[in-house]
C-alpha positions as CSV (number, residue, x, y, z in Angstrom):
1,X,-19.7,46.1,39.2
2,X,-18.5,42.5,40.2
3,X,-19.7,41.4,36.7
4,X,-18.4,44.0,35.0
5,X,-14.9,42.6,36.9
6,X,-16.0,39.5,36.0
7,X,-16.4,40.0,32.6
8,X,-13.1,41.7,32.3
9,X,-11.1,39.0,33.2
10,X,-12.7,36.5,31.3
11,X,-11.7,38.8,28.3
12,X,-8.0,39.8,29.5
13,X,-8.1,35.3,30.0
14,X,-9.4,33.9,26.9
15,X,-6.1,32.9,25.3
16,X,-5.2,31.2,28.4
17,X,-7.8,29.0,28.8
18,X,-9.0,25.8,26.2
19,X,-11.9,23.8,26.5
20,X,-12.0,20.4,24.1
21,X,-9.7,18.4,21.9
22,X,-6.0,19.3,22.7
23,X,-5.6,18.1,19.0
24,X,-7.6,21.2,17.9
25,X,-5.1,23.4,20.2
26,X,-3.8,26.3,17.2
27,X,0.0,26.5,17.3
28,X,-0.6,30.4,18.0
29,X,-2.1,29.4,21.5
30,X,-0.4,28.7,24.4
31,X,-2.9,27.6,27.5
32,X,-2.4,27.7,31.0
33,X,-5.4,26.1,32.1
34,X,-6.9,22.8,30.1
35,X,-9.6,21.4,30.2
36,X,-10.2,18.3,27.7
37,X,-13.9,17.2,27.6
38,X,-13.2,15.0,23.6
39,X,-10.7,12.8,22.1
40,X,-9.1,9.6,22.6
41,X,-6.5,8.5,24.4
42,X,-3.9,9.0,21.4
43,X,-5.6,12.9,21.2
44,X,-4.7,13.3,24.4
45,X,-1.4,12.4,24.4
46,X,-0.6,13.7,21.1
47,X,-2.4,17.3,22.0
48,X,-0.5,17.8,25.1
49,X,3.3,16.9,23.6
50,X,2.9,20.9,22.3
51,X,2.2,22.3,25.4
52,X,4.7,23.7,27.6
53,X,3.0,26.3,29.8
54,X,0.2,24.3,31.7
55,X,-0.6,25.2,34.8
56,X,-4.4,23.3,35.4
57,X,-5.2,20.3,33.6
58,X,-8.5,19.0,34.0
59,X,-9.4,15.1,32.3
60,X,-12.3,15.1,34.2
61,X,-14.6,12.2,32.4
62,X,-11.8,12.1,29.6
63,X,-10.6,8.5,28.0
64,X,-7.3,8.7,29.9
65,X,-5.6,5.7,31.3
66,X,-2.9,4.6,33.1
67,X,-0.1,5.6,30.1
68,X,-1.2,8.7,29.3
69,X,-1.0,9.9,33.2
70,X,2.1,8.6,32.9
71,X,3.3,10.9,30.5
72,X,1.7,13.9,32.2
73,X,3.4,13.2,35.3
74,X,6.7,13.1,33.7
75,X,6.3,16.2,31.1
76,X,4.2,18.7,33.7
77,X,6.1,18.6,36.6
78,X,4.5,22.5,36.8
79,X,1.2,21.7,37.3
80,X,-0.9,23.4,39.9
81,X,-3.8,21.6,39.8
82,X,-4.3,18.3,38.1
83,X,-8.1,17.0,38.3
84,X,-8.1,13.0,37.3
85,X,-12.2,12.3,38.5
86,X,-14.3,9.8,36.9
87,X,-10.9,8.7,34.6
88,X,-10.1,5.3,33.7
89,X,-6.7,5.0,35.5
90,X,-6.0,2.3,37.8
91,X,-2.4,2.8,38.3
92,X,-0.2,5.5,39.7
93,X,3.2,5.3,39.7
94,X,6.0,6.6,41.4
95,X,6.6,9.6,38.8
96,X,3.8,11.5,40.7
97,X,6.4,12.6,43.2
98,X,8.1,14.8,40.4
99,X,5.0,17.2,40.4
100,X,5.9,19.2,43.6
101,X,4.5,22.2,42.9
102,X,1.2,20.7,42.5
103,X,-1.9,22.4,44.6
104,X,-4.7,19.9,43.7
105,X,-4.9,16.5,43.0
106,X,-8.0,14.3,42.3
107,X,-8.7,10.7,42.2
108,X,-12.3,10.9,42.7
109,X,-14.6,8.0,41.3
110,X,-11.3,6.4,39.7
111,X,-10.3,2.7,40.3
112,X,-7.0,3.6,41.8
113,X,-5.8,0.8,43.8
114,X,-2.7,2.6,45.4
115,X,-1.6,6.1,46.1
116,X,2.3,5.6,46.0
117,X,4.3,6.7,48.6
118,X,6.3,9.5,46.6
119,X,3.3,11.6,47.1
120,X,5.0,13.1,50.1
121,X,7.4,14.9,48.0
122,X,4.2,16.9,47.0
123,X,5.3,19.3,50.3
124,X,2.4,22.0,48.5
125,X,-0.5,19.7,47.9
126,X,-3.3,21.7,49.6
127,X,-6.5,19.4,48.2
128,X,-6.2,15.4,48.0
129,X,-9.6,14.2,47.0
130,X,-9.7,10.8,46.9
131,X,-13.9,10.2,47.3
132,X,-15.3,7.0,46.2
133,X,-12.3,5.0,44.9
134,X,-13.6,1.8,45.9
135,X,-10.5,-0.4,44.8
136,X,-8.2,1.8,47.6
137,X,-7.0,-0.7,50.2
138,X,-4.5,1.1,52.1
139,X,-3.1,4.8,52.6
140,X,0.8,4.9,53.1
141,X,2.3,6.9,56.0
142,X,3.7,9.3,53.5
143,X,0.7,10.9,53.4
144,X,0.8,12.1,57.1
145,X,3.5,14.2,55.9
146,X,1.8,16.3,53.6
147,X,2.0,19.1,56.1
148,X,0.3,21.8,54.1
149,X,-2.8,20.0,53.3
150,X,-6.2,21.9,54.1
151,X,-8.4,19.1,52.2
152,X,-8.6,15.6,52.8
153,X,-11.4,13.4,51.3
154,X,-11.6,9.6,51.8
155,X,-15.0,9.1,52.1
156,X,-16.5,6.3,50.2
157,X,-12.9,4.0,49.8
158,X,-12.4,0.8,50.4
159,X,-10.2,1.3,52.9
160,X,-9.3,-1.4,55.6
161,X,-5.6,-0.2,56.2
162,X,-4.4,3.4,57.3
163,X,-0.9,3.4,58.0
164,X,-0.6,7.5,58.8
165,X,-1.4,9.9,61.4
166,X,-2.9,13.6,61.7
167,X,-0.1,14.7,63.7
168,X,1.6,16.5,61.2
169,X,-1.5,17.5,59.5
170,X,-2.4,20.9,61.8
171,X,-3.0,23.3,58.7
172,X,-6.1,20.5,57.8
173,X,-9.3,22.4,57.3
174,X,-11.7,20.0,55.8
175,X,-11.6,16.1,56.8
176,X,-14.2,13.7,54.9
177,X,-14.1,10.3,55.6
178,X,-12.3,9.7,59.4
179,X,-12.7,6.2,60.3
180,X,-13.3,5.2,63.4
181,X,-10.8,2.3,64.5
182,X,-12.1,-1.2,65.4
183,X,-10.3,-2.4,68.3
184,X,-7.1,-1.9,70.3
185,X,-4.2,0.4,69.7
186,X,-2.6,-2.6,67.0
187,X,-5.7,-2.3,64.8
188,X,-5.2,-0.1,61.8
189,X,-8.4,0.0,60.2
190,X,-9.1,3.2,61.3
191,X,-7.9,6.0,64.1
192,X,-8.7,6.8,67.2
193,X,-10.7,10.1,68.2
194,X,-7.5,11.2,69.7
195,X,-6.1,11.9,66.4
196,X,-8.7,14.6,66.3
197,X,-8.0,16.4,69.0
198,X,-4.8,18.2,67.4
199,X,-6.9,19.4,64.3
200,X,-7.6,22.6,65.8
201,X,-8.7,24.7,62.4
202,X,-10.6,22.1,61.6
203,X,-14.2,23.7,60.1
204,X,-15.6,20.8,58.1
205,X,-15.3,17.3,59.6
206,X,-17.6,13.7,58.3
207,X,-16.9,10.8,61.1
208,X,-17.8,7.2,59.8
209,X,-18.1,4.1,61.7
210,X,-19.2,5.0,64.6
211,X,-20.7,2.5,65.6
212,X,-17.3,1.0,65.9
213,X,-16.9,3.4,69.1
214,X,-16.3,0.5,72.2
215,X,-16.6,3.2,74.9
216,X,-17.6,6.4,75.8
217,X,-14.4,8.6,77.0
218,X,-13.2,7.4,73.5
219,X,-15.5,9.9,71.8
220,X,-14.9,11.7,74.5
221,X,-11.1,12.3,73.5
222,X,-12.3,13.9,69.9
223,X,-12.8,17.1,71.6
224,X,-15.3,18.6,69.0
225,X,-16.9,21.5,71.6
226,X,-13.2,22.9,71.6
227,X,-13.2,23.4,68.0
228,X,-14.2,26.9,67.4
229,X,-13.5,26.7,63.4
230,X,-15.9,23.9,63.2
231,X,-18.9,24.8,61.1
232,X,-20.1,21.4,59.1
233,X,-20.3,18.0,61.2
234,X,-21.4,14.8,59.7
235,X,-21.8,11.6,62.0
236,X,-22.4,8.6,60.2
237,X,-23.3,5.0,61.2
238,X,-23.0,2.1,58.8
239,X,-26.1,0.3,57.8
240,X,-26.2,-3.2,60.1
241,X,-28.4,-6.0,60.6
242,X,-31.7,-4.3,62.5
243,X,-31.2,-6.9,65.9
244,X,-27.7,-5.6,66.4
245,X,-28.4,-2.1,66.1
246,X,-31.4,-2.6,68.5
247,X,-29.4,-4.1,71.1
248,X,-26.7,-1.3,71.2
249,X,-28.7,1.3,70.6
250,X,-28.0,2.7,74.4
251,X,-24.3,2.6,73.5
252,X,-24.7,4.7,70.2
253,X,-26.8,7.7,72.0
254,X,-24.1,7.7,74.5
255,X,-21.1,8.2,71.9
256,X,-23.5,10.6,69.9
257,X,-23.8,12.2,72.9
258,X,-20.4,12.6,73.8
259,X,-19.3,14.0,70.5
260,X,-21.0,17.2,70.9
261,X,-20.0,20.3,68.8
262,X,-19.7,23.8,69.4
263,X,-22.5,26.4,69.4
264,X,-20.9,28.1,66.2
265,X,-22.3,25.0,64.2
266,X,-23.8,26.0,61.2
267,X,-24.4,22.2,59.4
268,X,-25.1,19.3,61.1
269,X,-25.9,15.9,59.6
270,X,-26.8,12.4,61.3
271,X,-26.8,9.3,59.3
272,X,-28.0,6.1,60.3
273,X,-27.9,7.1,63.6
274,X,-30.0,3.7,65.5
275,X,-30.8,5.5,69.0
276,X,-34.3,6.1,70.2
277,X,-33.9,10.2,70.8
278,X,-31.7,12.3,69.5
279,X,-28.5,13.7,71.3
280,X,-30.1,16.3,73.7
281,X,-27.5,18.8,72.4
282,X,-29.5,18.9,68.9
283,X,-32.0,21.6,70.3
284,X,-32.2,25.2,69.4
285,X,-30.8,26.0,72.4
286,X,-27.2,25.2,71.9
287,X,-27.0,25.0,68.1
288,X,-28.3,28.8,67.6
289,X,-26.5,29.0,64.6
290,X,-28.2,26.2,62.7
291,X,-28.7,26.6,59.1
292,X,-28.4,23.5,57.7
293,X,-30.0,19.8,59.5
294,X,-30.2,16.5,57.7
295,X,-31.6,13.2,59.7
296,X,-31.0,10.7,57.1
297,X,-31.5,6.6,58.1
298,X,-32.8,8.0,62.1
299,X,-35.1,4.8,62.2
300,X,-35.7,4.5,65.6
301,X,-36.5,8.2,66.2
302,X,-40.2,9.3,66.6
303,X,-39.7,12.7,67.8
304,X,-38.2,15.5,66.4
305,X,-38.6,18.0,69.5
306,X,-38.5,21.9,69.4
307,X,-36.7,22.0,65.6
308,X,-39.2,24.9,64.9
309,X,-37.5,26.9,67.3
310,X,-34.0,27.2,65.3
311,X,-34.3,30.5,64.3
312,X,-31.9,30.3,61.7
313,X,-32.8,26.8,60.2
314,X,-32.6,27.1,56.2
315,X,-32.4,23.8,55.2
316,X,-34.0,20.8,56.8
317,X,-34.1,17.1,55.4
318,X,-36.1,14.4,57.2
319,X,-35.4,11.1,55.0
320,X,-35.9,7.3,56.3
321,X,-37.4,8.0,60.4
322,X,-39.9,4.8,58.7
323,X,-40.9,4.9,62.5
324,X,-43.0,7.9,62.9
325,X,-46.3,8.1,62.1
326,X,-46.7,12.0,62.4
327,X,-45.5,14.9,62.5
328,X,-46.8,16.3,65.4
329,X,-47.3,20.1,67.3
330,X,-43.8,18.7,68.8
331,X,-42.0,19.9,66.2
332,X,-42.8,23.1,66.3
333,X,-41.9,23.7,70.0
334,X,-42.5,27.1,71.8
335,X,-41.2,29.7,69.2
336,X,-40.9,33.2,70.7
337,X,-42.6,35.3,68.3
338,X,-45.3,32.0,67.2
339,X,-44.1,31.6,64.0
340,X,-42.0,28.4,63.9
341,X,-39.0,27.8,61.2
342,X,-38.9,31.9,60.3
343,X,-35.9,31.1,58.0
344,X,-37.0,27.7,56.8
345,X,-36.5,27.8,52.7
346,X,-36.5,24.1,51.3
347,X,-38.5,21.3,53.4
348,X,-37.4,17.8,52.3
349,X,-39.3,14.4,53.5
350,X,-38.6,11.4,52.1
351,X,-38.5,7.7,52.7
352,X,-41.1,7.6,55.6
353,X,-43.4,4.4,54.9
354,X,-45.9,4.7,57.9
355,X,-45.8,8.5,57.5
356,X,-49.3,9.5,57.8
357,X,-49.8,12.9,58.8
358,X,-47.9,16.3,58.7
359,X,-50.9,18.5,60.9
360,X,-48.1,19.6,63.3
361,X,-47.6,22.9,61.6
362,X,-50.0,25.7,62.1
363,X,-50.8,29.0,60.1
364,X,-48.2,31.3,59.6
365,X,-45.1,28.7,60.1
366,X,-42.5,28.5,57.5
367,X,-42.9,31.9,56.0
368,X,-40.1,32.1,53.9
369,X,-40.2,28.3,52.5
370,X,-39.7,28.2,49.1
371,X,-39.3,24.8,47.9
372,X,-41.3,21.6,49.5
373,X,-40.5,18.2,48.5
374,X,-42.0,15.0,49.9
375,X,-40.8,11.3,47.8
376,X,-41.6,7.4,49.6
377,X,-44.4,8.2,52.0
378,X,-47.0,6.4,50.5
379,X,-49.2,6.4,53.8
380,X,-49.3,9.8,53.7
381,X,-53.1,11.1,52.9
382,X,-52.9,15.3,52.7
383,X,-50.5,18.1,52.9
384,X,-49.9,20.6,55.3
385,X,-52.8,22.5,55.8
386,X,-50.7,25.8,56.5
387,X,-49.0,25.8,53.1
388,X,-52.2,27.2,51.8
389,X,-50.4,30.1,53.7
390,X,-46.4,30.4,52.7
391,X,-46.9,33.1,50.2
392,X,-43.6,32.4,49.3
393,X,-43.8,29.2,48.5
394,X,-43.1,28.3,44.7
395,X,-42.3,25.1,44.0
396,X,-43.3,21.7,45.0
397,X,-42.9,18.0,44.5
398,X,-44.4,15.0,45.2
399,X,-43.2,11.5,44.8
400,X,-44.9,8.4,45.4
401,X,-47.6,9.8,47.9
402,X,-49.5,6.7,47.1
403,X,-52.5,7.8,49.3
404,X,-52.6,11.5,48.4
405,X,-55.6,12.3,46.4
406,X,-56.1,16.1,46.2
407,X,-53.5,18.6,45.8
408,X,-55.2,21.9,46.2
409,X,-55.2,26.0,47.5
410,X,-51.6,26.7,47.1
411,X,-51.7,30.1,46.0
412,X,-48.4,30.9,45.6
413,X,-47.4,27.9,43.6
414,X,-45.5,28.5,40.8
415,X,-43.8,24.7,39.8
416,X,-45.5,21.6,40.4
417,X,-43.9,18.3,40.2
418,X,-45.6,15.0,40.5
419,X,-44.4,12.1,40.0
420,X,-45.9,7.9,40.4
421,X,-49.1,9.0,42.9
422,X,-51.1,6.3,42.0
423,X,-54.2,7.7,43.9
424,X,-53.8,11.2,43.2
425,X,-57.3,12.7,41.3
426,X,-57.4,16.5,41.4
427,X,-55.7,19.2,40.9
428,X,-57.2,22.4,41.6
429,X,-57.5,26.1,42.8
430,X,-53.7,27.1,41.8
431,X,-53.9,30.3,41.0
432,X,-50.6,31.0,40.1
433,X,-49.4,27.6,38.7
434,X,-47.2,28.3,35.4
435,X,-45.5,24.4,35.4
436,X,-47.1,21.2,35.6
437,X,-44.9,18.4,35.2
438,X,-47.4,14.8,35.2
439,X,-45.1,11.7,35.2
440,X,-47.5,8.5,35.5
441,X,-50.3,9.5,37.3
442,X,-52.8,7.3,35.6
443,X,-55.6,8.5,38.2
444,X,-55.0,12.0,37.7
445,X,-58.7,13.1,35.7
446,X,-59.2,16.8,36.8
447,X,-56.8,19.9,36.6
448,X,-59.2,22.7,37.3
449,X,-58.7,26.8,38.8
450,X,-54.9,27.4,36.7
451,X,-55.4,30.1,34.9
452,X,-51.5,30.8,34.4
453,X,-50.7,27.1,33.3
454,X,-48.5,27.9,30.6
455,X,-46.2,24.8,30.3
456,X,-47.1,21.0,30.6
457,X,-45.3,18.3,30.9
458,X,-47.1,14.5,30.6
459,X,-45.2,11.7,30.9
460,X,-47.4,8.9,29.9
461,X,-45.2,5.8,29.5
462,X,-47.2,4.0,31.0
463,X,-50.3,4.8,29.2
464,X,-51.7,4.1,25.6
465,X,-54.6,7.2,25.6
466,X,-54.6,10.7,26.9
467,X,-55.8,11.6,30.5
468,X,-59.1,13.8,30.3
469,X,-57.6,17.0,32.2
470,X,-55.7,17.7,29.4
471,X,-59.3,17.8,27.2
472,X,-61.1,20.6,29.5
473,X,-63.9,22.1,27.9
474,X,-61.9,25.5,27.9
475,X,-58.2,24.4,26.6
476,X,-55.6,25.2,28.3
477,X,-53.5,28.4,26.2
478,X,-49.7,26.8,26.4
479,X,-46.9,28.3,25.6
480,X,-44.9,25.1,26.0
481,X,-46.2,21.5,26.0
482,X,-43.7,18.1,26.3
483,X,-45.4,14.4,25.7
484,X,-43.8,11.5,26.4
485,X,-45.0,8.3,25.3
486,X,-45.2,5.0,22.8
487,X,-46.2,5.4,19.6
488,X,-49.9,5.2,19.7
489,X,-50.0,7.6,22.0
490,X,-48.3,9.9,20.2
491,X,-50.2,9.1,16.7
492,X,-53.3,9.9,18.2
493,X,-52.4,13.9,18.4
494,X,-49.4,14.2,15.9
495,X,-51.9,15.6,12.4
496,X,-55.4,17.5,12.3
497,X,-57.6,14.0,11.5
498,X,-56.2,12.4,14.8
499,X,-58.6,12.1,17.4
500,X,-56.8,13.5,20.2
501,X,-55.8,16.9,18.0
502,X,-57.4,19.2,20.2
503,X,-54.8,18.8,23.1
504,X,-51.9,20.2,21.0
505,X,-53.6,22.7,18.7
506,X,-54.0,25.6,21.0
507,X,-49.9,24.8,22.2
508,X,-47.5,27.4,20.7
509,X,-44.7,24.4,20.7
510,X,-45.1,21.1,21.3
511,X,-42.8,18.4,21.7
512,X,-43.2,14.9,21.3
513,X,-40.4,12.5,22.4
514,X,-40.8,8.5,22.8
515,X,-40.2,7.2,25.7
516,X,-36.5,6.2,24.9
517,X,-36.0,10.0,24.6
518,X,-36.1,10.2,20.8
519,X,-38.1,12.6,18.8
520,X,-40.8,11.8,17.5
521,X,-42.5,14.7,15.9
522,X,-42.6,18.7,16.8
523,X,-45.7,22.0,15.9
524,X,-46.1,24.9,16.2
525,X,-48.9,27.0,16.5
526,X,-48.2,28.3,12.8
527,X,-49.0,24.5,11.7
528,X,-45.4,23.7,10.9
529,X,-45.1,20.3,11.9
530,X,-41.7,18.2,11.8
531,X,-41.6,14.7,11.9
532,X,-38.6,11.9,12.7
533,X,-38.3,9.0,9.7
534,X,-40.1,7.1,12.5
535,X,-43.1,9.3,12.4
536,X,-43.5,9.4,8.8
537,X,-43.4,5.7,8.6
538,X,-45.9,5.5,11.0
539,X,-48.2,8.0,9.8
540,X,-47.9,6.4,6.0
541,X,-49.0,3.0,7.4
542,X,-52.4,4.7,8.4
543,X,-53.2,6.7,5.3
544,X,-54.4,5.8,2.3
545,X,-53.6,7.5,-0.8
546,X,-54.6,7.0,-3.9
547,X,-51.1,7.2,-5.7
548,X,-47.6,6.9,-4.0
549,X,-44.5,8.7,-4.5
550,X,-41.2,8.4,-3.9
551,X,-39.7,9.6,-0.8
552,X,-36.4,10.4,-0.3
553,X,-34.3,8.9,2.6
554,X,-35.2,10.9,6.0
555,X,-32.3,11.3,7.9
556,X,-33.7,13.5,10.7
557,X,-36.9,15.4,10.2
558,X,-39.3,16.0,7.3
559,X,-39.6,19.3,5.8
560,X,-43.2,20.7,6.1
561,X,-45.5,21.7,3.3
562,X,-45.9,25.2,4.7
563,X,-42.1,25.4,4.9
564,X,-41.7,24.0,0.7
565,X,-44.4,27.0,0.0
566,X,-42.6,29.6,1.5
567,X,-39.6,28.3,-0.2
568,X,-41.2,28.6,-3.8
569,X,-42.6,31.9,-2.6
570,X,-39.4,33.2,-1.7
571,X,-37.5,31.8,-5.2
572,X,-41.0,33.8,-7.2
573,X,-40.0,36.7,-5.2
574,X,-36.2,37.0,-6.0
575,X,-37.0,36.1,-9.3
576,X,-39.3,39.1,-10.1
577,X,-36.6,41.2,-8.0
578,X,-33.9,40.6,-10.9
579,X,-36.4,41.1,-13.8
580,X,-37.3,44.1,-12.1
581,X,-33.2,45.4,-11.9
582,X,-32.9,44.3,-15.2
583,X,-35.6,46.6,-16.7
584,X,-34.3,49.5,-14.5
585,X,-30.7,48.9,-15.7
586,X,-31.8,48.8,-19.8
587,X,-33.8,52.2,-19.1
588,X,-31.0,53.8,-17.5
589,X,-28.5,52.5,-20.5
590,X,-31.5,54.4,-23.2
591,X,-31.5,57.2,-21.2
592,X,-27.7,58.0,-21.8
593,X,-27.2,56.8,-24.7
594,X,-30.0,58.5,-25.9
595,X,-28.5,62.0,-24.3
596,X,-25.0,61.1,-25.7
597,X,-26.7,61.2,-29.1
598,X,-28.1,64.4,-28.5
599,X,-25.4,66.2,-27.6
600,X,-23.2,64.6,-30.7
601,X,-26.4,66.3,-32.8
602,X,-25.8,69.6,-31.3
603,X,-22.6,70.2,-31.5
């Protein structure tokens, strides 16, 4: 029923929606909602001089600049929402004030270098996005008085000047980017966690520079387990030279400490956080809501106590603890029922360099895990032997396990992704594996026990000659098979007299793209083959004909042979069609005038 809904309005909606050139916008159609994805600058501001109805424009990734904003902030003073990411502007003047009805505003991934102070008149604005504008210096006091604002985001800014507070700000839901002030009470490169303690719907909040923090009842003041909204927290340290962060790594497990949230958590992520343990309040014990944990940069930490025992966990991410050698039984804690992570559905590991071992995870663990990824941990020697038993597990990928050599008894593998394992060797025993994508692993000799391989991706860029899995005695019977590589790799399968012919011939498509990304030549299992002007070239230089005719310029692909004799047999085929309508129309014309004559006879 919801689609059906869905559907409806969509249709009820067309006319006032456009999607491309505003100089292609009809003079019939009126649009309330734009969005321009082509055109130049002068399309732009041509399209729009029509319009008079807009209520949403959206230039995200479009050609505009400083001008043509210009023009919209002084003919769409209507707007609702006006979406200006990954634009070209620079400059915003002071006609931005005019827009007061305006909802939305983005500046994201622009090189704004000033939000003027007008943009208080915008007494409406709910969402000011303002993530990664590098070139931002300094935030006005005007914006503490947009007073209606649920979304702030200023993460990612250069900023080094904030001349506003949150006081006004109560109806603020979602806060990306707080800075943590450096200093006394005259420093303005930041706030002070007192600014946060009058945010009281607060439910999504990042902190940033916190190692900034100088004492402890300063984190104190934020007042995070009061906040009964709060459902995403993100504490963030900036990356520093490794000595420092050594020597004040007591002070930082204090502050984290201090900044504890409320059970009702549902998100929580630590980044470059330089303690030696983690805040004792990150145990399944107080965050019994957990869904969602990401330790990104934890160096220092070894242990990652009791996380098993969130009963709730969906999500977890372990990325850049280079510190621990294993994964240990400590992970898994004391679960109540035995079965650690219940809920778990995508595992993520990455950037561990003396990562060895993940043996800390028994049989029946992680039931529900669907998705397994593991990139940068090129110590590590095996996987998990419980995987063998997450029956729900369907995808996986591997990145740059430089010591892995085997991957082997998944049973209920369905995707398999590997990518730069320069030791791996075997494949085998995947009972259920449909896609194998290869990208350079030049080691890589046996793919055995897949009987439901049906699509193949190689990537061989960095090899001139096809690995031997993918000429088993028994072919492989693909529905889909993608090659990527140079030239002579390519040549050496692309016609029936190539060597390596037997890889694609049992392939009911196969693609073959240089490793630029061009094409290079297509088949079928029919035998049509289509080739770029590239492919031809190439394939001329290596015959030798006895006679030579001229080709016409290839602008894309060559026509097949099979395709010019179906052609002819189709033009034989219509042919003998008319002649055949011919001879029944001169029948028909005997027949009556041979009846007409009869009856002129008789009577």
């Amino acid at each position: 029923m919801p689609h059906l809904f869905r559907s409806f309005a969509l249709l009820q909606s067309q006319d006032e929606n456009f999607i491309g050139n505003p100089q292609d916008i009809g003079d019939m159609l009126k649009p309330y909602r734009l969005s321009i994805t082509a055109g130049g600058v002068e399309a732009l501001r041509n399209g729009i001089k029509k319009l008079r109805c807009l209520r949403t424009i959206i230039l995200s990734g479009s050609q505009l600049n400083d001008r043509a904003l210009g023009d919209i902030f002084q003919k769409f003073t209507h707007l609702r929402v006006l979406d200006l990411q990954d634009t070209q502007i620079e400059c915003v003047t002071g006609s931005l004030g005019r827009m007061t009805h305006l909802r939305y505003l983005s500046f994201a991934n622009t090189q704004v270098r000033e939000i003027p102070a007008a943009i208080e008149n915008l007494r409406m604005l709910q969402f000011l996005i303002l993530k990664n504008c590098t070139r931002l210096r300094v935030l006005s006091e005007s914006v503490g008085r947009l007073v209606n604002l649920r979304t702030l985001d200023i993460s990612g800014t250069g900023l080094n000047q904030v001349k506003f507070r949150f006081t006004f700000m109560r109806e603020l839901k979602c806060l990306k980017g707080f800075l943590v002030r450096e200093g006394g009470v005259e420093n303005r490169n930041g706030w002070s966690f007192q600014e946060l303690s009058s945010l009281s719907h607060l439910t999504s909040l990042q902190i940033l520079r916190l190692e900034k923090t100088i004492t402890l009842e300063d984190a104190r003041q934020s007042a995070l387990q009061s906040k009964r909204h709060l459902k995403e927290l993100e504490l963030c340290c900036s990356t520093d030279n490794g000595a420092t962060e050594i020597n004040r790594a007591r002070n930082i497990e204090d502050v984290f400490e201090a900044l504890k949230p409320g059970p009702s958590i549902i998100s929580v992520k630590l980044e470059n956080y330089y303690g030696h343990e983690f805040p004792s309040w990150l145990a399944p014990s107080h965050l019994r809501e957990l869904e969602r944990l990401t330790l990104d940069g934890c160096l220092y930490c070894q242990n990652f106590h009791s996380l098993g025992q969130m009963k709730y966990l969906k999500f977890l991410v372990i990325s850049g603890s280079s510190m621990s050698p294993y994964i240990g039984p400590e992970i898994r804690g004391t679960p109540d029922n035995g079965v650690a992570f219940p809920k778990l559905e995508q595992f993520h590991i990455s950037k561990m360099s003396n990562l060895k071992s993940l043996s800390g995870l028994e049989k029946g663990d992680m039931p529900l895990l669907m998705n397994f990824r593991i990139v940068e941990c090129p110590k590590l020697d095996s996987l998990p032997s419980c995987l063998e038993h997450c029956m729900a597990l369907t995808n996986l990928h591997i990145e740059h396990a430089d010591s892995l050599e085997a991957i082997d008894n998944i049973p209920s593998l369905i995707e398999l992704e590997i990518r730069e394992n320069s030791k791996l060797k075997m494949i085998s025993n995947l009972r259920r594996l449909e896609d194998l994508k290869v990208i350079n692993c030049l080691l890589l000799d046996i793919v055995q026990g897949v009987p439901s391989l049906r699509a193949v991706l190689l990537n061989g860029r960095k090899s001139a000659k096809f690995p031997q899995w993918l000429q088993p005695e028994k072919p492989f019977m693909l529905r889909r098979l993608e090659i990527v590589g140079n030239e002579v790799l390519l040549d050496s399968c692309s016609s029936a007299t190539a060597p390596h012919w037997s890889v694609i011939q049992n392939a009911d498509h196969v693609w073959a793209n240089l490793t630029d990304g061009s094409f290079y030549f297509s088949s079928k299992s029919s035998g049509n083959i289509h080739r770029s002007a590239r492919s031809l070239a190439q394939t001329s230089l290596h015959s030798t004909p006895s006679f030579t005719m001229p080709i016409a310029p290839q602008v894309e692909d060559a026509v097949s042979m099979d395709e010019v004799i179906s052609s002819n047999e189709q033009i034989g085929q219509s042919t003998r069609r008319r002649w055949m309508r011919t001879d029944l129309l001169f029948t028909a014309l005997l027949f009556v005038a041979a009846h007409i004559f009869f009856l002129s006879t008789k009577y």
